[in-house]
TORBA-203690 format. One record per residue (C-alpha): x, y, z; residue in three letters. Coordinates in pm, whole numbers, plus 50000, padded with zeros to 5 digits. Layout:
<pts>
<pt><x>X</x><y>Y</y><z>Z</z><code>ALA</code></pt>
...
</pts>
This chain:
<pts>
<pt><x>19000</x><y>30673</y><z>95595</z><code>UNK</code></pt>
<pt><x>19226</x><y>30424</y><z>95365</z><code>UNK</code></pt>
<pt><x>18981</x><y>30387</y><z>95127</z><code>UNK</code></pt>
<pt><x>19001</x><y>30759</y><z>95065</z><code>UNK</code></pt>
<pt><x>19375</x><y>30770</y><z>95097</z><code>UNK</code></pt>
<pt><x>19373</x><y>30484</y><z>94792</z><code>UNK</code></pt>
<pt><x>19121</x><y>30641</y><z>94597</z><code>UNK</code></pt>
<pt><x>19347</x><y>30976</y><z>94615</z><code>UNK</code></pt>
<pt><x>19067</x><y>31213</y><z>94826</z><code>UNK</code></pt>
<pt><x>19214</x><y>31401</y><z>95110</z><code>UNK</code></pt>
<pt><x>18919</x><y>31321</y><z>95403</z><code>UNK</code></pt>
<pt><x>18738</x><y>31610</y><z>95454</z><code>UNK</code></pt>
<pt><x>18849</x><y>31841</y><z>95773</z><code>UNK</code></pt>
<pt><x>18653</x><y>31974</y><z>96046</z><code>UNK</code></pt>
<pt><x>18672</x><y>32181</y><z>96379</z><code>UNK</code></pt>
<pt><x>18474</x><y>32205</y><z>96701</z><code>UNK</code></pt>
<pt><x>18306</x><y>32594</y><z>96772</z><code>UNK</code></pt>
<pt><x>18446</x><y>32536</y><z>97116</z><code>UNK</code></pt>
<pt><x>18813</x><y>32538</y><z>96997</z><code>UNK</code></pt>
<pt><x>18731</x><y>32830</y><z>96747</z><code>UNK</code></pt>
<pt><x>18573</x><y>33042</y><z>97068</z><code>UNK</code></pt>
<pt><x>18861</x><y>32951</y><z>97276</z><code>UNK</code></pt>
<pt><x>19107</x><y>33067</y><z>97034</z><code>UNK</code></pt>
<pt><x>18934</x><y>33411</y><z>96956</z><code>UNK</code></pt>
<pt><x>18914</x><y>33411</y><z>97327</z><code>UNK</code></pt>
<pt><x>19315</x><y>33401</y><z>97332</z><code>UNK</code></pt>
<pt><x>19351</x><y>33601</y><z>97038</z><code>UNK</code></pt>
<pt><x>19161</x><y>33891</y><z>97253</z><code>UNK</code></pt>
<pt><x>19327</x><y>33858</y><z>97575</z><code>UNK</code></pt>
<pt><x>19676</x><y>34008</y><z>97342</z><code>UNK</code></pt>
<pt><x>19687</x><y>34388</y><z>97338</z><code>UNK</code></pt>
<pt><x>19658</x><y>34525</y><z>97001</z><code>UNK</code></pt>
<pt><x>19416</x><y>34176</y><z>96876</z><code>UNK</code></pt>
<pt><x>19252</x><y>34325</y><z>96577</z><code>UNK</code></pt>
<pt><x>19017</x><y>34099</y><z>96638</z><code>UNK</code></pt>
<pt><x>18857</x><y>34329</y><z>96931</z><code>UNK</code></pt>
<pt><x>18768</x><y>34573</y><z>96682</z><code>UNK</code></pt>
<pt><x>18514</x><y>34350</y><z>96483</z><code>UNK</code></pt>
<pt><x>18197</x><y>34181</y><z>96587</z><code>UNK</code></pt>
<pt><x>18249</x><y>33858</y><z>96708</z><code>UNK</code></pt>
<pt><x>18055</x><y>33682</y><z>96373</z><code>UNK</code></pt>
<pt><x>18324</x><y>33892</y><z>96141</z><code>UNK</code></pt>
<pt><x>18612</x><y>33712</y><z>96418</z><code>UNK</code></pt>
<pt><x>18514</x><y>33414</y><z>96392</z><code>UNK</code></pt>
<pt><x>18519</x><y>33444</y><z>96004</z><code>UNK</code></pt>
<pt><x>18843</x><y>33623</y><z>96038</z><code>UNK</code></pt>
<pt><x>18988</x><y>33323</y><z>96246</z><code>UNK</code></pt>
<pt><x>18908</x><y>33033</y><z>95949</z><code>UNK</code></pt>
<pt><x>19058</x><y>33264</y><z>95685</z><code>UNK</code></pt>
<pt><x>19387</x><y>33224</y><z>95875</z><code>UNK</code></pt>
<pt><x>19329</x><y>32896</y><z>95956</z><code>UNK</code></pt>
<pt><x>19242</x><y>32818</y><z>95577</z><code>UNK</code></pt>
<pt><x>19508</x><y>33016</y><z>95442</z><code>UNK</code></pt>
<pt><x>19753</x><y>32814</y><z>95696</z><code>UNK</code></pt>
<pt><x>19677</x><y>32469</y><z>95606</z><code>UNK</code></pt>
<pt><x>19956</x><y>32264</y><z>95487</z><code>UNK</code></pt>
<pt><x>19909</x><y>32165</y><z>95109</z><code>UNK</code></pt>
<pt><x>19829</x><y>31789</y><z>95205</z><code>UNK</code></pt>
<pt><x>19718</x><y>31698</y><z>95502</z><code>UNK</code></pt>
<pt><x>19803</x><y>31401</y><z>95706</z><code>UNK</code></pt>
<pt><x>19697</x><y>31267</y><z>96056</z><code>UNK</code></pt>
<pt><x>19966</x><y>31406</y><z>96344</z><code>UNK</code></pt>
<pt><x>20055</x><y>31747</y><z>96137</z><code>UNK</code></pt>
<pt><x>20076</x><y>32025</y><z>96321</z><code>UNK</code></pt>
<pt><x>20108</x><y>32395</y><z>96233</z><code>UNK</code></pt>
<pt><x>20068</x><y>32742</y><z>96372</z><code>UNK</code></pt>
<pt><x>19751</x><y>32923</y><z>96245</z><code>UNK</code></pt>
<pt><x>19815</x><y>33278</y><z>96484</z><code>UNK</code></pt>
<pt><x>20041</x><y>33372</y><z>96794</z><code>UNK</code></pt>
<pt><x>20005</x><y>33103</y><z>97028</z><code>UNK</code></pt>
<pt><x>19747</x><y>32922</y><z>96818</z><code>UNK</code></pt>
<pt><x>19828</x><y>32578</y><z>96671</z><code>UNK</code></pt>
<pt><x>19634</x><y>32345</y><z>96517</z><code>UNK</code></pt>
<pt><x>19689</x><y>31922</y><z>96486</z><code>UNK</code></pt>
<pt><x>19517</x><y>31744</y><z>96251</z><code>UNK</code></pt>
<pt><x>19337</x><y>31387</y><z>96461</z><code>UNK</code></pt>
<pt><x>19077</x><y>31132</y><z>96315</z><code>UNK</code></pt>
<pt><x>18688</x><y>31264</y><z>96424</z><code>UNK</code></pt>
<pt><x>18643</x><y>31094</y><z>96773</z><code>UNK</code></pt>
<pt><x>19031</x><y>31074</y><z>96851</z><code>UNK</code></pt>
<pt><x>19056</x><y>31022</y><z>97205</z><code>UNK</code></pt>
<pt><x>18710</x><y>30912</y><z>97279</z><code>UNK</code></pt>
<pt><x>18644</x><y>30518</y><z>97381</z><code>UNK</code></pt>
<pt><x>18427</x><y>30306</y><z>97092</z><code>UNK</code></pt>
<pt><x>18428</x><y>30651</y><z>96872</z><code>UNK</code></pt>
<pt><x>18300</x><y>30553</y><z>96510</z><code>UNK</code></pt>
<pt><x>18539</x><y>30624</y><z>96231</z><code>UNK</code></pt>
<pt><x>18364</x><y>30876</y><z>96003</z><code>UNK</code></pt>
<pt><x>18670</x><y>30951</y><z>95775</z><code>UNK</code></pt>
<pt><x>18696</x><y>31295</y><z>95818</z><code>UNK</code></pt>
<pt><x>18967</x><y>31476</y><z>96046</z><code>UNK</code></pt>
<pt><x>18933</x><y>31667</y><z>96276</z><code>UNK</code></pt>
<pt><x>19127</x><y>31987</y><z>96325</z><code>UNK</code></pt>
<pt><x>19202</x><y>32096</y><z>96752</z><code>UNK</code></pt>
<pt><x>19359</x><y>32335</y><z>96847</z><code>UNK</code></pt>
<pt><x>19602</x><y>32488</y><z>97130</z><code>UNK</code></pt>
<pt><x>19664</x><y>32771</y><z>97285</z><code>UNK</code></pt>
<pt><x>19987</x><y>32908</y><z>97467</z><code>UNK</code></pt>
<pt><x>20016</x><y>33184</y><z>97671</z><code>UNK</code></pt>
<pt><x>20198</x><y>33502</y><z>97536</z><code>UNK</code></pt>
<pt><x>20357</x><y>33626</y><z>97871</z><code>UNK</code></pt>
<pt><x>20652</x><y>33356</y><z>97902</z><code>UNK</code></pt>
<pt><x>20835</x><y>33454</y><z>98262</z><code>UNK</code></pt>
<pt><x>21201</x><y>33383</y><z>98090</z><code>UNK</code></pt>
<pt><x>21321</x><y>33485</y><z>98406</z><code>UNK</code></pt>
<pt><x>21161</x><y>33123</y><z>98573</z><code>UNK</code></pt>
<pt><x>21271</x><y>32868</y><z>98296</z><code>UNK</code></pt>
<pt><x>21319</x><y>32551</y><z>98464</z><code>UNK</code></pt>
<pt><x>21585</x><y>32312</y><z>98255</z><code>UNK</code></pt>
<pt><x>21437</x><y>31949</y><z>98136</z><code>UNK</code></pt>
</pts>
């Protein structure tokens, strides 16, 4: 990943189909998802257009940024989290998904 970083390429970025499914899979659960109202090929497209168009200019290791409600990506190194993975220098893009029906009558103070 240095190398690239010295020679001035950004590492190339990838995602996993699971996390793509599972956010469509949020995305649909909210009432009014537009996404409902497409096939799920033309959602799945839909979904990397937003994600595309909501990529930070230059992207670093440990950014984070919200692609749709309660969808948020962080940029990781390919294999992050996984014992003896092999670098590849590419990132990997994962995602998370929050809920959209906060209780804020059960907040509990930290």
């Amino acid at each position: 990943m240095f190398e690239a970083i010295l020679r001035g390429k950004q590492p190339s970025l990838v995602i996993s189909a699971t996390d793509i499914d599972a956010a469509i899979e949020h995305l649909q659960s909210m009432p009014e998802a537009v996404l409902n109202k497409m096939p799920t090929a033309w959602g799945k497209e839909q979904f990397l257009i937003w994600l595309k168009e909501e990529l930070p200019t230059k992207i670093a290791v440990g950014d984070c940024f919200q692609v749709s409600t309660g969808v948020y990506a962080h940029i990781v190194p390919v294999g992050h989290g996984y014992l003896n993975a092999p670098d590849d220098h590419r990132n990997l893009v994962i995602l998370s998904v929050r809920s959209w029906h906060t209780d804020l009558d059960q907040l509990t103070d930290i």
